[in-house]
C-alpha positions as CSV (number, residue, x, y, z in Angstrom):
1,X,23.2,-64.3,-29.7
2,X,23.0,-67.8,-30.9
3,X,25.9,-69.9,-30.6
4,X,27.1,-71.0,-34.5
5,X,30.2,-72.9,-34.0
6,X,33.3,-73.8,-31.7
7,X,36.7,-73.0,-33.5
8,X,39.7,-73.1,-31.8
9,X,39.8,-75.3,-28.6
10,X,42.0,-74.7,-25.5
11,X,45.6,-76.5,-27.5
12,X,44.4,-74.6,-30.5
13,X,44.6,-71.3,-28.8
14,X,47.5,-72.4,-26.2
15,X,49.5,-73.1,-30.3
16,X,49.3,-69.7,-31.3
17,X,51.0,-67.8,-28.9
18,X,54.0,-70.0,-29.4
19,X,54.1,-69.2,-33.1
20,X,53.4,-65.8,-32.9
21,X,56.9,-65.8,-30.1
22,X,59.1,-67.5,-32.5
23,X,57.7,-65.1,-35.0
24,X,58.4,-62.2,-32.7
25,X,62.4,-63.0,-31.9
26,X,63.0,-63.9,-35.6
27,X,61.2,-60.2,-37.0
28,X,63.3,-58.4,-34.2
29,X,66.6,-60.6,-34.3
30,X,65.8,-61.6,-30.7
31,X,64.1,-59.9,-27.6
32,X,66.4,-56.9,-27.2
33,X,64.7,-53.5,-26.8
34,X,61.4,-55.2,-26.9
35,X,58.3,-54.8,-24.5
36,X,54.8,-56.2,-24.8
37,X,51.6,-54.4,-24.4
38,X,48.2,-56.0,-23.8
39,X,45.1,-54.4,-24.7
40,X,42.4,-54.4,-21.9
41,X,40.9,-57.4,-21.2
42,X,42.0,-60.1,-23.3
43,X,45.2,-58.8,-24.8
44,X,46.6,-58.5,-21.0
45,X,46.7,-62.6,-20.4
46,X,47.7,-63.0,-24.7
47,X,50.8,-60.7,-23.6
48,X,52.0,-62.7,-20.7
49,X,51.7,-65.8,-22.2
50,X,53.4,-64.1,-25.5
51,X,56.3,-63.2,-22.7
52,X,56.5,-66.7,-21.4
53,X,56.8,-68.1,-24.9
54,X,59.7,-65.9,-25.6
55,X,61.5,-66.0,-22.0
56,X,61.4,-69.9,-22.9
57,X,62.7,-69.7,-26.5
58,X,65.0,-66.9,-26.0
59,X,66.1,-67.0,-22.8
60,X,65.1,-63.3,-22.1
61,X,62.8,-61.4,-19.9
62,X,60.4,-59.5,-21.9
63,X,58.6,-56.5,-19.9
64,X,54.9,-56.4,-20.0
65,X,52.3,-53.6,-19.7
66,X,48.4,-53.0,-19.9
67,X,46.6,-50.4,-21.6
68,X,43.2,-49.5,-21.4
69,X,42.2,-47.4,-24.5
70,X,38.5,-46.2,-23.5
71,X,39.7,-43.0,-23.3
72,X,41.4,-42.9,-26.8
73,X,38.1,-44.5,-28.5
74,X,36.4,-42.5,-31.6
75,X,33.3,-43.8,-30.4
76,X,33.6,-42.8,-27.0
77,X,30.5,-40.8,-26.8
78,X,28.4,-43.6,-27.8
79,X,30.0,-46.5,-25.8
80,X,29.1,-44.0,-22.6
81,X,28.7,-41.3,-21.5
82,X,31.0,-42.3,-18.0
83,X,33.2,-44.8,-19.3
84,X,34.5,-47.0,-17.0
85,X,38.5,-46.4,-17.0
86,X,40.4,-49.4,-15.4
87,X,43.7,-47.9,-15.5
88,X,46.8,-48.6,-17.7
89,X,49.9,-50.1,-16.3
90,X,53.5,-49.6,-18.5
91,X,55.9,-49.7,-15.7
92,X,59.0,-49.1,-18.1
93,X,59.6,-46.8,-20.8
94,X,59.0,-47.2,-24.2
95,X,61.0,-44.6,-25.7
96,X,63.5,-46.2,-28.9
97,X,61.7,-50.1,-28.0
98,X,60.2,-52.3,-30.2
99,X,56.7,-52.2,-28.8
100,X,54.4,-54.9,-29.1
101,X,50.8,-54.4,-28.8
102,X,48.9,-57.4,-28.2
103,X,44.6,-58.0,-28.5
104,X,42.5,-61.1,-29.0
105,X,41.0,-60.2,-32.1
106,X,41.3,-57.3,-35.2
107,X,38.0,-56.6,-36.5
108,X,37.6,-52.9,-37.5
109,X,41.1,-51.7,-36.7
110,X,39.2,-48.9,-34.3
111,X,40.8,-50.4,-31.1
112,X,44.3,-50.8,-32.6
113,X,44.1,-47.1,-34.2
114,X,43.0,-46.3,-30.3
115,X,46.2,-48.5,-28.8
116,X,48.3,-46.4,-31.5
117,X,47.4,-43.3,-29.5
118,X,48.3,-44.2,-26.5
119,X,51.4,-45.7,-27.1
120,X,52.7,-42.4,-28.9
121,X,51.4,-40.5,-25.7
122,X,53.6,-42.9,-22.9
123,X,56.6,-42.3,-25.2
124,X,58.2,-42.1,-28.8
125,X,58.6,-46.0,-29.4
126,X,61.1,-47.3,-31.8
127,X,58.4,-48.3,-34.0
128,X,55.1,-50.8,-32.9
129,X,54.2,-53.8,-34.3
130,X,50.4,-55.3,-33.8
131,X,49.9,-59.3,-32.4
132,X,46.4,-60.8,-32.3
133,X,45.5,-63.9,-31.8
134,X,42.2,-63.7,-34.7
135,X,42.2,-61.5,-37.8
136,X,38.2,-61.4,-38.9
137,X,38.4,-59.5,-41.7
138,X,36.6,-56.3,-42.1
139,X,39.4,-53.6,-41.5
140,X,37.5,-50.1,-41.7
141,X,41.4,-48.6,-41.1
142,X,44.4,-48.7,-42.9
143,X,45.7,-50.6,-40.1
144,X,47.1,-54.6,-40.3
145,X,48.5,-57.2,-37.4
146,X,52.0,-58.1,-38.0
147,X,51.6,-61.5,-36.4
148,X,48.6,-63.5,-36.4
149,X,47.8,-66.6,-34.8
150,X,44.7,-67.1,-37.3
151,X,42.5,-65.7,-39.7
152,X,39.0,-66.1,-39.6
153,X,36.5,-64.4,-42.6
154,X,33.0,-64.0,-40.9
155,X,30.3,-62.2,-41.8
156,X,29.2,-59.1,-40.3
157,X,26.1,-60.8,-38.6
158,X,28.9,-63.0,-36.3
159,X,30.8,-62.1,-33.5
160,X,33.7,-64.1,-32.9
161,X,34.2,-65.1,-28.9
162,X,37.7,-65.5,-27.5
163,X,37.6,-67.1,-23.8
164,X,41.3,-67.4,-21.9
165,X,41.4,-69.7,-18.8
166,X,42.9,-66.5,-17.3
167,X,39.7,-64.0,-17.8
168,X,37.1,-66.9,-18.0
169,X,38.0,-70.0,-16.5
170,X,38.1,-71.7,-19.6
171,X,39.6,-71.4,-23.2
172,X,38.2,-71.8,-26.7
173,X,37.5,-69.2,-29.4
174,X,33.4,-69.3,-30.6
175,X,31.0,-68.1,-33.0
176,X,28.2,-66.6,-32.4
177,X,25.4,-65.3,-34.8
178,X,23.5,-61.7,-33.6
């Protein structure tokens, strides 16, 4: 891949998550019955800084999980034929909360249709609402983010590189061109 362009840098990216917080608390009328779920890998950092953004606005402690969806992939034959399952980590329940699921970017929909799964098979959630930090375009699904930190059209011939200081020792959001 051949880098194309640099787009968000480190305050760009740090920006979002507090937007996407206050947007949070005001769709939900506060943090009440509300949990956070980060999608494996970058989606786990995005949730804990979400959770710090709204413990600091709101003044309440927002419980966070991890999900790893390889297992609930439609393409899971050809990612591998032994995927490699880290484990998912929802240490409360979800049953009648406001769940939500948090991932760096939304391209096809596939991984968010894959997160839905899940979710519905750790509980029956109140209902689940869908925070990314990009929105690329390209939806193959019927499936949309509620809250997103920013939308970026690309072609199909680009792949769009979030880095988190927490997963990569630095943090910017590039593209790249295949």
């Amino acid at each position: 891949m051949r880098f194309k362009v640099q787009i968000m840098t480190e305050a760009d990216v740090d920006r979002r998550p507090v937007r996407i917080a206050h947007e949070i608390i005001e769709k939900n009328q506060g943090a009440r019955e509300l949990c956070l779920i980060g999608i494996k890998t970058r989606g786990i950092p995005l949730a804990y800084r979400l959770a710090g953004n709204i413990r600091q606005i709101a003044g309440a402690d927002v419980p966070v999980g991890e999900l790893d969806i390889t297992l609930y992939r439609d393409d899971l034959t050809a990612a591998a034929r032994e995927p490699l399952v880290s484990g998912t980590k929802i240490p409360f329940s979800v049953e009648d909360k406001t769940v939500v699921l948090v991932d760096d970017v939304i391209f096809t929909g596939r991984t968010a249709r894959a997160a839905l799964d899940a979710v519905m098979n750790a509980g029956r959630p109140a209902r689940i609402q869908l925070a990314v930090l990009i929105d690329r375009g390209h939806s193959e699904l019927p499936i949309k983010a509620t809250y997103v930190g920013k939308n970026i059209p690309t072609a199909l011939s680009e792949v769009i590189s979030v880095r988190l200081a927490e997963q990569d020792g630095k943090t910017n959001v590039c593209i790249y061109e295949k």
